[in-house]
N, C-alpha and C positions, 0 to 999 in steps of 0.2 A: 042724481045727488042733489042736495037741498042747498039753498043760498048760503051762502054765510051771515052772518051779521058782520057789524063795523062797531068799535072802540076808536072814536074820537080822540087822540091825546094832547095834554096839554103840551106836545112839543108840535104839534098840527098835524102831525101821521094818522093814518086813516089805517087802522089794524083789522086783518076781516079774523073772523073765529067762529067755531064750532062747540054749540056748548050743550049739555044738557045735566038736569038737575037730579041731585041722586046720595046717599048716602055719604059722607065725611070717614075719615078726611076724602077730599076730593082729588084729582088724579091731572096733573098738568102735563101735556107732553110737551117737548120742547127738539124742535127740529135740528137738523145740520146745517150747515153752510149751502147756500143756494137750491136749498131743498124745499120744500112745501109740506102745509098738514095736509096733504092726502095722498101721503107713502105708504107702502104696506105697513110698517111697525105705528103709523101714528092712528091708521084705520084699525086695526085690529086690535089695538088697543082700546078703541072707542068701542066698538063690539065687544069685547071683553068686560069695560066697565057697565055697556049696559044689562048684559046677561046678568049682573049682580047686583043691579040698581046703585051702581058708583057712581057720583058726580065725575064728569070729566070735561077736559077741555083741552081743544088744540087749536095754533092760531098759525098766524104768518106772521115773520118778522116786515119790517119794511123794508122795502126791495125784493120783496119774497113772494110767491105764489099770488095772491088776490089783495095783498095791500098797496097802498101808495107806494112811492118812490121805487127810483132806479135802485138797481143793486149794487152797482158801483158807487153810487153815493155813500153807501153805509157802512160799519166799521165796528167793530163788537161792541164798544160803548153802546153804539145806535142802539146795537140790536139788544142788549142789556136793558137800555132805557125801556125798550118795547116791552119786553118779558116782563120787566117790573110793571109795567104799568097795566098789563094783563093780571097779572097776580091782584094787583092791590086793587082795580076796578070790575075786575069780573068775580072776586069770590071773595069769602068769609072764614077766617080760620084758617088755621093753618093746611096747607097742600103738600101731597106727594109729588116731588118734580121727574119727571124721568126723561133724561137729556138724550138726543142721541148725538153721538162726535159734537159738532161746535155744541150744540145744543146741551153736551155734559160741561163744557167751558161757562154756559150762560148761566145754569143753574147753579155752579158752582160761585159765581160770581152775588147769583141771587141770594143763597146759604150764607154768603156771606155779609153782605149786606143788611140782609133780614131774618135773621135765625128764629126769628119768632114764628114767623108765619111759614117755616117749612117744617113737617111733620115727618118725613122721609125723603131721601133721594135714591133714585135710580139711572145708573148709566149704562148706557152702551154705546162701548167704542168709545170712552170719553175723549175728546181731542183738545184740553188746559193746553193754553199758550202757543197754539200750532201755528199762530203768523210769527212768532220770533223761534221755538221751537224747528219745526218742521221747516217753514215758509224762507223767511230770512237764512236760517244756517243754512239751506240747500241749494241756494242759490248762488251762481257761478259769479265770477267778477263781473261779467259781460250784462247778465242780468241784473245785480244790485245797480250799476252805471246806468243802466237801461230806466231803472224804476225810480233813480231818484232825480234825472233830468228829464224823462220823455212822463213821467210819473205814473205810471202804469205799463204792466208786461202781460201776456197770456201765457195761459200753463195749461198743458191739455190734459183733458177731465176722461176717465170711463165713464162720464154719465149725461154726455153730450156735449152741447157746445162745448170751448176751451173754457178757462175761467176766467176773466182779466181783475188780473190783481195791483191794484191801487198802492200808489206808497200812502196815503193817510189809512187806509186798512194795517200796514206793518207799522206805522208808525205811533198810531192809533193804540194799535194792541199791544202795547210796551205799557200804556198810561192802568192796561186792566190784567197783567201776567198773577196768577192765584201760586205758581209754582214757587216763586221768588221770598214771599215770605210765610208765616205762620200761620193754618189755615185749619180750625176747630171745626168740628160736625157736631154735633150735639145732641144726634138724633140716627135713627138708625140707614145706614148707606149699605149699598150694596151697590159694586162694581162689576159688569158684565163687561167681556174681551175675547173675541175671536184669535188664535193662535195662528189662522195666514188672513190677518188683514192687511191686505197692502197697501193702506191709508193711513193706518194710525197702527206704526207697533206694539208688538205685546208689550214692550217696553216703556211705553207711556204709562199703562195699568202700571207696573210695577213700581215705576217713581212716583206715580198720583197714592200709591197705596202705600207708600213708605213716607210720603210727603206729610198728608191730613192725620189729625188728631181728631180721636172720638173715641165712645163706648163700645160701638156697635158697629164695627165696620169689616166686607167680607167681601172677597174679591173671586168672581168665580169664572175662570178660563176654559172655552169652549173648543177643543182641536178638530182642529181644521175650518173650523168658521171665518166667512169674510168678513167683510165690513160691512157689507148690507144688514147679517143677522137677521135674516128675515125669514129662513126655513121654518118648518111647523117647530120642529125643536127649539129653535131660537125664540122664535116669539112666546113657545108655550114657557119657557124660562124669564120673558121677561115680566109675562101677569105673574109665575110663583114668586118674582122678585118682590112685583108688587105687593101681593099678597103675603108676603111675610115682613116688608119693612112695614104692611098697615095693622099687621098683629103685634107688632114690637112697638108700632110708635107710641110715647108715653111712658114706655117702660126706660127709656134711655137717661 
């Protein structure tokens, strides 16, 4: 597999990314929580845009795979600030975002932010608000006491180590929650959700799609899909995703 490059940003973080140049709009992935761009949905995505001559691009947040900083240092702002600054220094025009879990949180946060320069979104598994959502309400007396005097707890992960979860991560992500107020698209969305993921319920899709305002918005529930979403069905749903928010976009 090839180097990555580096995005120097003006917050001093050192971003590695994977990029390659190709037809608009161009095609952003955007990862989950403590995951990396080289998962199956972020690689086969990259194969997909290039079988079509698509621009695309996938990177690490910081604290993530091949960039600077610890992961425990960071905090969705961080990781927001990162995303942003991938969008707006690596490409031209507006992008297709396709989040996956945290990564449907970031994009969302980016959509909002910057509705210009987003052409379509794509999620899967979105996970909006899961350190106050999920994170905070699910935690016992014992653990909230835990996290706001020793200021970090661990929570065990299926996907390896535990995670150690920071009170400025919860506290942090109170300052960036998209669910709490009025949240327009203005362009065409398409939300993908597996029916047994037992990371992010179906029920997040259902409030994230009863939540957002837009023209063009269409929620498509996968049964019995996990949360990975990464079987040949899954991923082949996620390029038609793409492929159809890239034929709508503009019409919206």
């Amino acid at each position: 597999m090839s180097e990555p490059a580096f995005l120097e940003t003006d917050t001093g973080r050192r971003l590695a990314y994977h990029r390659h140049a190709g037809a608009g709009p161009g095609v952003i992935f955007l990862g989950g929580f403590n995951s990396d761009m080289d998962g199956t949905k972020a690689l086969w995505l990259e194969a997909w845009a290039r079988a079509r001559g698509r621009a695309f691009l996938r990177f690490d947040y910081s604290g993530h795979g091949r960039s600077s900083g610890a992961f425990t240092e960071g905090c969705i702002g961080d990781w927001a600030a990162d995303a942003r600054a991938v969008l707006e220094g690596l490409t031209t025009g507006p992008q297709i975002l396709v989040g996956s879990s945290m990564g449907g949180w970031i994009a969302l946060l980016l959509a909002r932010a910057l509705p210009a320069r987003v052409a379509g979104l794509v999620t899967v598994a979105a996970a909006p608000d899961f350190t106050e959502e999920s994170m905070w309400a699910g935690f016992d007396a014992a653990q909230r006491a835990a996290l706001l005097t020793e200021g970090r707890i661990a929570l065990p992960s299926d996907y390896g180590e535990p995670y150690i979860i920071t009170r400025r991560l919860i506290e942090e992500g109170r300052e960036n929650l998209v669910l709490r107020s009025p949240l327009d698209l203005p362009f065409p969305v398409r939300f993908l959700q597996g029916t047994c993921d037992g990371d992010v319920d179906m029920s997040v899709a259902l409030t994230l799609l009863d939540h957002v305002t837009g023209p063009d918005i269409r929620l498509t529930l996968v049964k019995g899909a996990d949360h990975r979403f990464s079987d040949p069905d899954c991923l082949a749903l996620i390029g038609a995703a793409v492929d159809e928010v890239s034929a709508r976009a503009g019409r919206a």
